[in-house]
mmCIF file as gemmi writes it, N, C-alpha and C atoms, coordinates in Angstrom:
data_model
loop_
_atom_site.group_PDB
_atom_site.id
_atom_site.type_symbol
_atom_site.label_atom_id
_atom_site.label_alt_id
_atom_site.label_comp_id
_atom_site.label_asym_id
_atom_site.label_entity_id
_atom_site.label_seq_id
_atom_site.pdbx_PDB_ins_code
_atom_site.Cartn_x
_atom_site.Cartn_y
_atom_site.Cartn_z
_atom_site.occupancy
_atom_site.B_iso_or_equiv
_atom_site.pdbx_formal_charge
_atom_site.auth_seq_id
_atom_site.auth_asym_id
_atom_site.pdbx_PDB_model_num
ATOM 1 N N . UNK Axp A 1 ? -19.438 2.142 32.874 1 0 ? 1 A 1
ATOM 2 C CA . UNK Axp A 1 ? -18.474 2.981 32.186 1 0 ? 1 A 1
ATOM 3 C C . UNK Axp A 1 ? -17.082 2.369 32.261 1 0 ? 1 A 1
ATOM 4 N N . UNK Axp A 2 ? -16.822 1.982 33.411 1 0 ? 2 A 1
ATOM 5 C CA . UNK Axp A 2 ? -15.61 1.311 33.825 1 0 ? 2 A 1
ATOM 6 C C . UNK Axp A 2 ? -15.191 0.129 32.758 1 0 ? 2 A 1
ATOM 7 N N . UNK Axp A 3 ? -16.389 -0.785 32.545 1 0 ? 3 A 1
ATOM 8 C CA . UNK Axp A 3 ? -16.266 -1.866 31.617 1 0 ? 3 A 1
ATOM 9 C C . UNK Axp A 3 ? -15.947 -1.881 30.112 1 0 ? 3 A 1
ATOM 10 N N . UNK Axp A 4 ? -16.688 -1.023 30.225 1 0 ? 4 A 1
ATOM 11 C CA . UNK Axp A 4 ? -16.391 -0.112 28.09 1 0 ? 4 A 1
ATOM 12 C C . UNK Axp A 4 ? -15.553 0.312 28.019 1 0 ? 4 A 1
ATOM 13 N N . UNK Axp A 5 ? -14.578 1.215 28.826 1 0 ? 5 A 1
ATOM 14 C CA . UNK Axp A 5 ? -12.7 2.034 28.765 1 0 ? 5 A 1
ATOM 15 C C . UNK Axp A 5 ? -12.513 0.329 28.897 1 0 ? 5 A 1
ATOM 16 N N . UNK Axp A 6 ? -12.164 -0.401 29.691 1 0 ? 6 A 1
ATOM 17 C CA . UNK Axp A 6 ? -11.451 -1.65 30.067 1 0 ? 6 A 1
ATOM 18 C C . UNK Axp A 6 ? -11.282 -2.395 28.315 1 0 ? 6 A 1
ATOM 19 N N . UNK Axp A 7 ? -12.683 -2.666 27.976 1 0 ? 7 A 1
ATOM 20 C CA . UNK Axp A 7 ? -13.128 -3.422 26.714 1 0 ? 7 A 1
ATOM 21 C C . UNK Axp A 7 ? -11.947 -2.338 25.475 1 0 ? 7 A 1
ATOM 22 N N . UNK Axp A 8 ? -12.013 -1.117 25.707 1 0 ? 8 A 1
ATOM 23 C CA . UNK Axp A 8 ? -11.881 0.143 24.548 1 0 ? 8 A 1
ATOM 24 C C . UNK Axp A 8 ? -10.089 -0.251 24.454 1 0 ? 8 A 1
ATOM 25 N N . UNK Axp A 9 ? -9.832 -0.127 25.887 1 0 ? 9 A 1
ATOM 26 C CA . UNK Axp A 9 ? -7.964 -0.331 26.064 1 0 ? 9 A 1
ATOM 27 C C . UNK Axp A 9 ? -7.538 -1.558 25.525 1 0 ? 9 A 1
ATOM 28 N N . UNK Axp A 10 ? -7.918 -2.784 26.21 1 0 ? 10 A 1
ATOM 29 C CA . UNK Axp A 10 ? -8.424 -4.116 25.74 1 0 ? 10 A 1
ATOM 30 C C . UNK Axp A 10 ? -8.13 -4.227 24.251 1 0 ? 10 A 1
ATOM 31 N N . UNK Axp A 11 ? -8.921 -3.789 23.488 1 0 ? 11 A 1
ATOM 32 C CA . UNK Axp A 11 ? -8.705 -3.94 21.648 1 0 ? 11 A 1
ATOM 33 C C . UNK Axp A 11 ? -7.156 -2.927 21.55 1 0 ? 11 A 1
ATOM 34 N N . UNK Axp A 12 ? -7.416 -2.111 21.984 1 0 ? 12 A 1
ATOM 35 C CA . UNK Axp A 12 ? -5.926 -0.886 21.303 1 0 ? 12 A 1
ATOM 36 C C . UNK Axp A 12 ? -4.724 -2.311 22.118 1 0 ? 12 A 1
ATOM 37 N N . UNK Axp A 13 ? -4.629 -2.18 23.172 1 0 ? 13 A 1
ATOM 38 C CA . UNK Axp A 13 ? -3.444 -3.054 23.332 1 0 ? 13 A 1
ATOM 39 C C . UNK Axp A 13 ? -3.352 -4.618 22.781 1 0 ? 13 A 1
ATOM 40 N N . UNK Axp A 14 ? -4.541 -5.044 22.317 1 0 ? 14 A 1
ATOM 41 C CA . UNK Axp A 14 ? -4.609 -6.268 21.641 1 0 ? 14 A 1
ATOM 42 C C . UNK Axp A 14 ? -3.711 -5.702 20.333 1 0 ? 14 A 1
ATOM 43 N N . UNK Axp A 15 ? -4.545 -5.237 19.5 1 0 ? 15 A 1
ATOM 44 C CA . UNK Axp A 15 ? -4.114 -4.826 18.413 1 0 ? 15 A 1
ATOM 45 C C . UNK Axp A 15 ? -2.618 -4.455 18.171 1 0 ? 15 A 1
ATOM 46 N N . UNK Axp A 16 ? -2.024 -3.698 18.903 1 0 ? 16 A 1
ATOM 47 C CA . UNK Axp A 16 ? -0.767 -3.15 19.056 1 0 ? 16 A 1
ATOM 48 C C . UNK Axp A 16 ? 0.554 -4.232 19.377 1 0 ? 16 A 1
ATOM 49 N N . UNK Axp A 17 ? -0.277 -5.717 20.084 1 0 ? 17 A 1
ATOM 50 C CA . UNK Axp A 17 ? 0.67 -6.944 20.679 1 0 ? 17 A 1
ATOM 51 C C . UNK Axp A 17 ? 0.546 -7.642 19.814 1 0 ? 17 A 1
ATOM 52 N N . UNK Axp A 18 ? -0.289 -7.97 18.797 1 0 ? 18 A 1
ATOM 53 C CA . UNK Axp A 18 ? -0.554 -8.945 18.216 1 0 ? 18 A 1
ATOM 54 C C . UNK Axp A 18 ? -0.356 -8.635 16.497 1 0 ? 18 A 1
ATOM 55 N N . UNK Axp A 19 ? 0.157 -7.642 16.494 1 0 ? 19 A 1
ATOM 56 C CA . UNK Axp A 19 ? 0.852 -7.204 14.963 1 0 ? 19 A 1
ATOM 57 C C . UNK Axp A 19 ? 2.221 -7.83 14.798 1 0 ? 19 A 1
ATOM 58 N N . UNK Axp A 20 ? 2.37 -8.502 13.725 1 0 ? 20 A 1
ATOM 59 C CA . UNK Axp A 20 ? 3.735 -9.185 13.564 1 0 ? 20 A 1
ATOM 60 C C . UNK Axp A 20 ? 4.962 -8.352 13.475 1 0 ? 20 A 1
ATOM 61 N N . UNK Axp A 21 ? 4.576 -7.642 12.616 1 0 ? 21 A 1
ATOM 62 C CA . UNK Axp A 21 ? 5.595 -6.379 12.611 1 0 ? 21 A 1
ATOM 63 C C . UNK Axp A 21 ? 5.181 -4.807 12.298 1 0 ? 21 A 1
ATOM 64 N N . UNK Axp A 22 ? 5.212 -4.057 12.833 1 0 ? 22 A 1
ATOM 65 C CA . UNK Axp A 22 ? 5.185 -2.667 12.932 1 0 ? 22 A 1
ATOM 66 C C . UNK Axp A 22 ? 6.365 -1.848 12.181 1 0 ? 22 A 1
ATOM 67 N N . UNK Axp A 23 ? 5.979 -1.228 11.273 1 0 ? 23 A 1
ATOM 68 C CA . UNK Axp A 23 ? 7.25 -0.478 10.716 1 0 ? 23 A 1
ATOM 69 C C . UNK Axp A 23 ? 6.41 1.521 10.613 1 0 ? 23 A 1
ATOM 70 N N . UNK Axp A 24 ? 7.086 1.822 11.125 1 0 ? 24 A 1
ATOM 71 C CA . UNK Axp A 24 ? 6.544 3.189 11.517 1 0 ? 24 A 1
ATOM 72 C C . UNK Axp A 24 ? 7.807 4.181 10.123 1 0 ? 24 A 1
ATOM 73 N N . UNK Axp A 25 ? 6.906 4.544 9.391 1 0 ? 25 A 1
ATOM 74 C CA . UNK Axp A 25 ? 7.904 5.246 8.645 1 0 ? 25 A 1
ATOM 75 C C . UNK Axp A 25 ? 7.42 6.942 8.687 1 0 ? 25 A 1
ATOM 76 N N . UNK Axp A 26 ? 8.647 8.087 8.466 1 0 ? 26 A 1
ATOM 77 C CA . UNK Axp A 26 ? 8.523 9.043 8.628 1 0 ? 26 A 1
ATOM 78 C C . UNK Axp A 26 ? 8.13 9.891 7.241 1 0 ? 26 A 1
ATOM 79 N N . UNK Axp A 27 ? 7.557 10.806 7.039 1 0 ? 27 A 1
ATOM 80 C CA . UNK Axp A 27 ? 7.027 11.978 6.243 1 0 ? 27 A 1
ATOM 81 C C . UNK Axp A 27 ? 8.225 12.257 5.621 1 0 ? 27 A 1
ATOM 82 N N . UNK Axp A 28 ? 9.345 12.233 5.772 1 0 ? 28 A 1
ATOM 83 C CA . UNK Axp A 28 ? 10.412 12.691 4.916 1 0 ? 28 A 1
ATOM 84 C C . UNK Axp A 28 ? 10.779 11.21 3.913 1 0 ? 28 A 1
ATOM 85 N N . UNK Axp A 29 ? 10.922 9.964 4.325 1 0 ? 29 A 1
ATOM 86 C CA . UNK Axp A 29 ? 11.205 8.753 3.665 1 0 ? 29 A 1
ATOM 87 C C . UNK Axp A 29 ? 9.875 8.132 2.879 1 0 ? 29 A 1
ATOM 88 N N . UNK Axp A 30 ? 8.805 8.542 3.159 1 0 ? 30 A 1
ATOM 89 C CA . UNK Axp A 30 ? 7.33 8.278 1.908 1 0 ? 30 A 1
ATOM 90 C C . UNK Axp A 30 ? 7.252 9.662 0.967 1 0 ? 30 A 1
ATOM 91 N N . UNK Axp A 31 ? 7.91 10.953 1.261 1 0 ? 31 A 1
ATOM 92 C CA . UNK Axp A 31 ? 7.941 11.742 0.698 1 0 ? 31 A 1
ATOM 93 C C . UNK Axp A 31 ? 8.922 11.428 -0.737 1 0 ? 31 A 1
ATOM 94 N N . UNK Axp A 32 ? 10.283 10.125 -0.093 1 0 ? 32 A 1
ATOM 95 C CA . UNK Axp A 32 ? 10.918 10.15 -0.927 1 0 ? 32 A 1
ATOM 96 C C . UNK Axp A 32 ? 10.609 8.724 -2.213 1 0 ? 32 A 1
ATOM 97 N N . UNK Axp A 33 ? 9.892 8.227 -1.482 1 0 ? 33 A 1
ATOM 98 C CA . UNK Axp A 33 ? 9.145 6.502 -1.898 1 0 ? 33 A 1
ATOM 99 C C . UNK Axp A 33 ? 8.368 7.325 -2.948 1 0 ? 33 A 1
ATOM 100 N N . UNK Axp A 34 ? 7.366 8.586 -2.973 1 0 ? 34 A 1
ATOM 101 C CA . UNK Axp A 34 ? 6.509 9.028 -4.283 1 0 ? 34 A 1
ATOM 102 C C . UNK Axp A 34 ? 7.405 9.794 -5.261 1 0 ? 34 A 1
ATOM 103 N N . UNK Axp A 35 ? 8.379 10.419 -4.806 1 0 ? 35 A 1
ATOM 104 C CA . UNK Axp A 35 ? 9.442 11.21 -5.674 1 0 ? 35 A 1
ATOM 105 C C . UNK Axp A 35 ? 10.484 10.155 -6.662 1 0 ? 35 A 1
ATOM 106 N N . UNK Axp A 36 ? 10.808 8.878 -5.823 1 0 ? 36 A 1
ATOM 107 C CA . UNK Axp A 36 ? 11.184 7.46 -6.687 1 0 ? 36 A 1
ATOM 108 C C . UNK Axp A 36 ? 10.491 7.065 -7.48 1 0 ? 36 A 1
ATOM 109 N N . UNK Axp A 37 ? 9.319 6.629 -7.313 1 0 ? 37 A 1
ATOM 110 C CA . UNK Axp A 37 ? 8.241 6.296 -8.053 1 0 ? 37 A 1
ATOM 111 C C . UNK Axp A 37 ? 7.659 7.25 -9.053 1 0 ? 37 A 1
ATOM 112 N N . UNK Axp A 38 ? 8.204 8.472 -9.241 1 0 ? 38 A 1
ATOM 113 C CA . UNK Axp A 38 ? 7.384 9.545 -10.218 1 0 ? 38 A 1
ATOM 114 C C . UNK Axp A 38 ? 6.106 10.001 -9.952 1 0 ? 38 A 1
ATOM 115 N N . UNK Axp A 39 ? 5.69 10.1 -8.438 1 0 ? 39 A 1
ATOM 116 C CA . UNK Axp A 39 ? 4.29 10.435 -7.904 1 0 ? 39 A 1
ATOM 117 C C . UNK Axp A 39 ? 3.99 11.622 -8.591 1 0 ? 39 A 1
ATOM 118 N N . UNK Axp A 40 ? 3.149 12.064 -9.246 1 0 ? 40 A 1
ATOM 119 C CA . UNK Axp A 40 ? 2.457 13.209 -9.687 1 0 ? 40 A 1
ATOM 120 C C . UNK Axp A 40 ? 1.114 13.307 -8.558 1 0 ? 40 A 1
ATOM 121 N N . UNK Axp A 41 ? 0.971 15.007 -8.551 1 0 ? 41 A 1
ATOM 122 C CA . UNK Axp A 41 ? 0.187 15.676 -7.491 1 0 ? 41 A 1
ATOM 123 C C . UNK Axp A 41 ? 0.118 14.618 -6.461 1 0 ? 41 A 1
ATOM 124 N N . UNK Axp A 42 ? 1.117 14.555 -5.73 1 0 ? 42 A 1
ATOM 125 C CA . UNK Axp A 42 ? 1.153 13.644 -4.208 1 0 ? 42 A 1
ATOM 126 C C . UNK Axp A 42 ? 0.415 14.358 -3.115 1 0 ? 42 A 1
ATOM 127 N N . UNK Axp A 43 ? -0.18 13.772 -2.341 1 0 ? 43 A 1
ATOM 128 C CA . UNK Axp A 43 ? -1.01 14.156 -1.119 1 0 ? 43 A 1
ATOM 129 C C . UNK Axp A 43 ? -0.401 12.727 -0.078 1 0 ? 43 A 1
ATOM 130 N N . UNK Axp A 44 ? -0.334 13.475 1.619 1 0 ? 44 A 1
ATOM 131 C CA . UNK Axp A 44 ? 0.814 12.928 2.154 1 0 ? 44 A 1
ATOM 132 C C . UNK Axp A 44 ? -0.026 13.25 3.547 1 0 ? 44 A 1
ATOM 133 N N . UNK Axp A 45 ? -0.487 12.693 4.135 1 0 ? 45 A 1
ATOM 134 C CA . UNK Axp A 45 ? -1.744 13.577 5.534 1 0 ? 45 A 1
ATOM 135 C C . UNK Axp A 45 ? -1.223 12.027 6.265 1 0 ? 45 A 1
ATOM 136 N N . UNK Axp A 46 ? -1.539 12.844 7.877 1 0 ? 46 A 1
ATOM 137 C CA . UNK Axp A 46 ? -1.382 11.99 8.837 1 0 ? 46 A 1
ATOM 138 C C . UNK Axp A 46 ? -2.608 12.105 9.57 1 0 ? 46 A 1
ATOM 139 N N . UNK Axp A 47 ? -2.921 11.34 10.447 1 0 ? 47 A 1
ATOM 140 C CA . UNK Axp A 47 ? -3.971 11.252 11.001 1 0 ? 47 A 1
ATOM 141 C C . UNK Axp A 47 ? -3.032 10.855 12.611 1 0 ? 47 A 1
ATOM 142 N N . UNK Axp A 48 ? -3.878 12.127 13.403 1 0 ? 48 A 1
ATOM 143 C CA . UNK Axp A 48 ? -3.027 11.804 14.742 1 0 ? 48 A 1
ATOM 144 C C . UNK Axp A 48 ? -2.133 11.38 14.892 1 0 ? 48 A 1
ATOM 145 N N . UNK Axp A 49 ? -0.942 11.91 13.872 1 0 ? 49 A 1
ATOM 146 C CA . UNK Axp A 49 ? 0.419 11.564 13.914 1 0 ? 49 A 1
ATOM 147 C C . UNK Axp A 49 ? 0.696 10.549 14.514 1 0 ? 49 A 1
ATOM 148 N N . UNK Axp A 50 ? -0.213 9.449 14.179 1 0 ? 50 A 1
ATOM 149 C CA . UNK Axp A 50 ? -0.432 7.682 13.912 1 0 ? 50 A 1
ATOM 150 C C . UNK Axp A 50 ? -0.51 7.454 12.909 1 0 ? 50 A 1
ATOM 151 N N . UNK Axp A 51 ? -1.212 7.272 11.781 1 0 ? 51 A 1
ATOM 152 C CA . UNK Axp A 51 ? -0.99 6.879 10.401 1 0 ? 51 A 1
ATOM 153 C C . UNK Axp A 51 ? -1.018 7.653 9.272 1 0 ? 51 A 1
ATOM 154 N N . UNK Axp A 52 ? -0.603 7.35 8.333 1 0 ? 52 A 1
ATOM 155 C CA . UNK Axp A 52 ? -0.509 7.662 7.18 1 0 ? 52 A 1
ATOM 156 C C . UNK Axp A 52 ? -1.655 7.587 5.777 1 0 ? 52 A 1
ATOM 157 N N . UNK Axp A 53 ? -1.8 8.632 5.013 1 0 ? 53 A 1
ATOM 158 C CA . UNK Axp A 53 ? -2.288 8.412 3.952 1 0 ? 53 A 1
ATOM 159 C C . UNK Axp A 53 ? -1.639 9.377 3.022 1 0 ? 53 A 1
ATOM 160 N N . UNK Axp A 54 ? -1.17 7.877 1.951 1 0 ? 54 A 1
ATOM 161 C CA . UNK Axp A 54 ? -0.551 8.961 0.62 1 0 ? 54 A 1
ATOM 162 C C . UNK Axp A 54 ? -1.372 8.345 -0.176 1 0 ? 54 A 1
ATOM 163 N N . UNK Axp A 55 ? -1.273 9.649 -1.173 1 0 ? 55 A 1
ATOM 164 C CA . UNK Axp A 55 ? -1.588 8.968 -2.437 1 0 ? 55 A 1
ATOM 165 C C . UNK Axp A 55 ? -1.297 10.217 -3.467 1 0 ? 55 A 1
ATOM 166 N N . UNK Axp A 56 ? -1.715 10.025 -5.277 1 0 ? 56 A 1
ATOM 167 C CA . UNK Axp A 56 ? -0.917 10.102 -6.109 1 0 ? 56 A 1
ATOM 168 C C . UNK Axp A 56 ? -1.353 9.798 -7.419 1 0 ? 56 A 1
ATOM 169 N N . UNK Axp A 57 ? -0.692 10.261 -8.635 1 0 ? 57 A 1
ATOM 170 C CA . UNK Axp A 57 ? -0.695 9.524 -9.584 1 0 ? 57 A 1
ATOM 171 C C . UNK Axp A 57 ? 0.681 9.184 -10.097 1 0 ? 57 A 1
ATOM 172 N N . UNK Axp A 58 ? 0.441 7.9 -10.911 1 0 ? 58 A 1
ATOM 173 C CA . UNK Axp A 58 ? 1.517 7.578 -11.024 1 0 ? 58 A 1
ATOM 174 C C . UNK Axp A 58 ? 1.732 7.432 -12.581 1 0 ? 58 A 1
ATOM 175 N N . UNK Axp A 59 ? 2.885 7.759 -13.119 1 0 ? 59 A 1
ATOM 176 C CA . UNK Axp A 59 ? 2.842 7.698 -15.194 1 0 ? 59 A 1
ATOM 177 C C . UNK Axp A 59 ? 2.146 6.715 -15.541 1 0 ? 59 A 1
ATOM 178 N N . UNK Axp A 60 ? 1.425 6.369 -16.184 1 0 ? 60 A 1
ATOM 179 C CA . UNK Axp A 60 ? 1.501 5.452 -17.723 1 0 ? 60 A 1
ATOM 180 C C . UNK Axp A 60 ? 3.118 4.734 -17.68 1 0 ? 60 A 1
ATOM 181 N N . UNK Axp A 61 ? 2.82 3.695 -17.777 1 0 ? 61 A 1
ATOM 182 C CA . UNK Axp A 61 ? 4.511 2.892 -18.121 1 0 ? 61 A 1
ATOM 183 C C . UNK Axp A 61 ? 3.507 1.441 -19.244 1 0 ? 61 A 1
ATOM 184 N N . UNK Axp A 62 ? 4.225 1.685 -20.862 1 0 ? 62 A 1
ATOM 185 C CA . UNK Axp A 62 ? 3.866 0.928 -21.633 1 0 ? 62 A 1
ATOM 186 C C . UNK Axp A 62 ? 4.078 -0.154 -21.174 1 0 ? 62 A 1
ATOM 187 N N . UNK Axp A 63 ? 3.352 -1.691 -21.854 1 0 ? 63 A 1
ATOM 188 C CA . UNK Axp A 63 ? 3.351 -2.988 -21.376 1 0 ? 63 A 1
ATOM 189 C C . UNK Axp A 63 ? 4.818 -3.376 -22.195 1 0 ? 63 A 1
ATOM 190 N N . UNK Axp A 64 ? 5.27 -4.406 -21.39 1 0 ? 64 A 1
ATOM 191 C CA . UNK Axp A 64 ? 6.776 -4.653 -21.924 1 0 ? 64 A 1
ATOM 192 C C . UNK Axp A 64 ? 6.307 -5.165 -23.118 1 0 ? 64 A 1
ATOM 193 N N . UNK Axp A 65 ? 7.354 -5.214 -24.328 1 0 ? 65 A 1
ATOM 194 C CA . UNK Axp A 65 ? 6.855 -5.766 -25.41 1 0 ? 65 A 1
ATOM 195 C C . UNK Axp A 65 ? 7.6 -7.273 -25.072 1 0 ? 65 A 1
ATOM 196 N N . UNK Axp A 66 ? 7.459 -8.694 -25.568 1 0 ? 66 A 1
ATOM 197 C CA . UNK Axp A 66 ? 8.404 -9.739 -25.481 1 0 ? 66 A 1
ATOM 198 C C . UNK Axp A 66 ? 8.042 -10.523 -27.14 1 0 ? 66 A 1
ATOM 199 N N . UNK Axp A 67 ? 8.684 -9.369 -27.733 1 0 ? 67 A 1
ATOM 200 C CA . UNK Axp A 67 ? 8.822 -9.399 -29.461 1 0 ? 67 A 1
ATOM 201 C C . UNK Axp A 67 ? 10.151 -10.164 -29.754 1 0 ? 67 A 1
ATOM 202 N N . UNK Axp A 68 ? 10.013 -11.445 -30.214 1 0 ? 68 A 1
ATOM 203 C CA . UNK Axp A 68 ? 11.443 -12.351 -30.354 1 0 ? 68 A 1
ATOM 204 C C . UNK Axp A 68 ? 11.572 -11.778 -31.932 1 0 ? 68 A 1
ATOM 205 N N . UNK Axp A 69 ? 13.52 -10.951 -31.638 1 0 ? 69 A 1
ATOM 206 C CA . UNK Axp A 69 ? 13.547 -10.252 -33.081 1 0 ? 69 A 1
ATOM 207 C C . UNK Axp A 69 ? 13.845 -11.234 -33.987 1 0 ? 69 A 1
ATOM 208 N N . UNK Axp A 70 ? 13.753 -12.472 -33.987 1 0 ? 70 A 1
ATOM 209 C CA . UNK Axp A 70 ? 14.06 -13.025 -35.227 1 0 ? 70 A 1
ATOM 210 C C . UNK Axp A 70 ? 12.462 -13.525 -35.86 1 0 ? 70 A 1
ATOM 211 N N . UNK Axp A 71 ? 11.822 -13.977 -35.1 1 0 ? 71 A 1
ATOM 212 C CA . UNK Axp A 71 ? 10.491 -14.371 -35.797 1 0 ? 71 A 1
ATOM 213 C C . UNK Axp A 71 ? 9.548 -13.504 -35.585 1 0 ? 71 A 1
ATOM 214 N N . UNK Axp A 72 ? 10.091 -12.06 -35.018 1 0 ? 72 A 1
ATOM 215 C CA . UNK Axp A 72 ? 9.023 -10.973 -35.05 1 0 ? 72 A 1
ATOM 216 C C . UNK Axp A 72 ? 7.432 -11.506 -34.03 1 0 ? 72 A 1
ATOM 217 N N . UNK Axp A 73 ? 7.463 -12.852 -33.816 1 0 ? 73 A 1
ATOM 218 C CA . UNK Axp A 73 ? 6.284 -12.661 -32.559 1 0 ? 73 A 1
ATOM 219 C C . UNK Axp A 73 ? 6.289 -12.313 -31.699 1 0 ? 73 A 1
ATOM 220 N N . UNK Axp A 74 ? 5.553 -11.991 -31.018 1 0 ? 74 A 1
ATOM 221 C CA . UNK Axp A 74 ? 4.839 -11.475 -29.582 1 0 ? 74 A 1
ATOM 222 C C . UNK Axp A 74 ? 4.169 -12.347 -28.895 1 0 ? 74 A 1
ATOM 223 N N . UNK Axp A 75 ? 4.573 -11.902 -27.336 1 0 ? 75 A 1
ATOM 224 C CA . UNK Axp A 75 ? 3.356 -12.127 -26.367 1 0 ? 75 A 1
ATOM 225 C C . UNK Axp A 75 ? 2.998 -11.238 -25.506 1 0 ? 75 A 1
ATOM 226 N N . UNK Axp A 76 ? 1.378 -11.128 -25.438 1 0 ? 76 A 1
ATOM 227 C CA . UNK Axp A 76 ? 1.617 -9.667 -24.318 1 0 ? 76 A 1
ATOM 228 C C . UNK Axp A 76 ? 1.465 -10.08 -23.045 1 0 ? 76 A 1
ATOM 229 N N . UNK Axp A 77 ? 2.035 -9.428 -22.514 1 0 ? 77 A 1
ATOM 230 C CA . UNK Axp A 77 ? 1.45 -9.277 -20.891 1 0 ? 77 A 1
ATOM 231 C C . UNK Axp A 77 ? 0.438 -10.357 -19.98 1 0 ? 77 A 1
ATOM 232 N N . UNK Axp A 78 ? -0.484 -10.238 -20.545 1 0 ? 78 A 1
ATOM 233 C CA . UNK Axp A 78 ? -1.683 -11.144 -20.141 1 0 ? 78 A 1
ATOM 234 C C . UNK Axp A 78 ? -1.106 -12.879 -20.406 1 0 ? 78 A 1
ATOM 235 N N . UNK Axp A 79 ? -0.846 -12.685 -21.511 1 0 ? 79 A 1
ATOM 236 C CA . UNK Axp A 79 ? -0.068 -14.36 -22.052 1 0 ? 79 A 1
ATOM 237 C C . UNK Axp A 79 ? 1.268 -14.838 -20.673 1 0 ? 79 A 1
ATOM 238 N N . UNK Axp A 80 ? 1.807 -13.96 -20.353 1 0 ? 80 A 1
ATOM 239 C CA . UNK Axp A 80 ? 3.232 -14.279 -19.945 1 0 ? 80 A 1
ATOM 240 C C . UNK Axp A 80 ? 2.66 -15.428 -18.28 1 0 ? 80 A 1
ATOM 241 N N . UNK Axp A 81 ? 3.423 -16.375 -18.332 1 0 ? 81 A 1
ATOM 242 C CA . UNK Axp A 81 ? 3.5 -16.971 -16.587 1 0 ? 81 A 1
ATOM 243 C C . UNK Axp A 81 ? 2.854 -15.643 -15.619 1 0 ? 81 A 1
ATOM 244 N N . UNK Axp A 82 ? 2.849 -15.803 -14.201 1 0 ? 82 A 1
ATOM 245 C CA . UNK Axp A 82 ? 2.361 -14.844 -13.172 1 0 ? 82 A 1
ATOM 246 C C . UNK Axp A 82 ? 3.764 -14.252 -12.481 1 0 ? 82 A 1
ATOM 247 N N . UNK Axp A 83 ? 4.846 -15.288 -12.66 1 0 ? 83 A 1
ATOM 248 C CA . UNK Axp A 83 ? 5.981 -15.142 -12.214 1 0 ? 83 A 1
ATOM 249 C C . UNK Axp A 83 ? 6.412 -13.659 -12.972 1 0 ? 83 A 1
ATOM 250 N N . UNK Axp A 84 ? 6.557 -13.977 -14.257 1 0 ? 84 A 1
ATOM 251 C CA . UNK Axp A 84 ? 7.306 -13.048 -15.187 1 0 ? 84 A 1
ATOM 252 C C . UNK Axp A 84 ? 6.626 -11.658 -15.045 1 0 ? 84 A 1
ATOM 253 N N . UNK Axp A 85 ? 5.407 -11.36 -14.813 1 0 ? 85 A 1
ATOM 254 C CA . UNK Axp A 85 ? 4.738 -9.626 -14.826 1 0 ? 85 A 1
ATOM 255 C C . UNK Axp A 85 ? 5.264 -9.353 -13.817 1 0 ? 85 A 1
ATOM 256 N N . UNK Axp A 86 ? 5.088 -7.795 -14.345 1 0 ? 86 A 1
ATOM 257 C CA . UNK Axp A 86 ? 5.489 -7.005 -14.2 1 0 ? 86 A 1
ATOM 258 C C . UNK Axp A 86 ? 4.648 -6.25 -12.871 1 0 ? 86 A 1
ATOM 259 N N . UNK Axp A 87 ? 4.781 -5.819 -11.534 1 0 ? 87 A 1
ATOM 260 C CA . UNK Axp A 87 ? 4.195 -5.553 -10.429 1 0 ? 87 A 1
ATOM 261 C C . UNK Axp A 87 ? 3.721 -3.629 -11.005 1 0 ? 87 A 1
């Protein structure tokens, strides 16, 4: 029994030392990250007030158009570099 708690602590404090960075954010500042973003019906649950799960929907946002107004062509989205889309 002794060996399995040892092994059990073992991973939690591995895990916890060996994360590059930890950013612990609060229920009021992801509350405000889905209200920025236009979250529709947001759901916001913690789990042992250790982690987080949100989630959401988020609008429809049309694909940019990149219509050059003098020769009226296009390219969509899919065409453009990886640099240039849109996240």
């Amino acid at each position: 029994m002794y060996r399995a708690l040892l092994r059990y602590v073992h991973g939690i404090v591995h895990d916890h030392l060996s994360a590059p960075v930890a950013h612990h954010l609060s229920s009021v500042e992801l509350e405000r990250w889905l209200e920025q973003a236009g979250g529709q019906e947001p759901v916001l649950r913690h789990h042992n007030a250790m982690s987080w799960l949100v989630a959401g929907r988020l609008p429809r946002r049309p694909l940019e158009s990149r219509r050059d107004p003098e020769t009226g062509s296009s390219t969509s989205e899919r065409d453009r570099p990886r640099t240039e889309r849109r996240l």
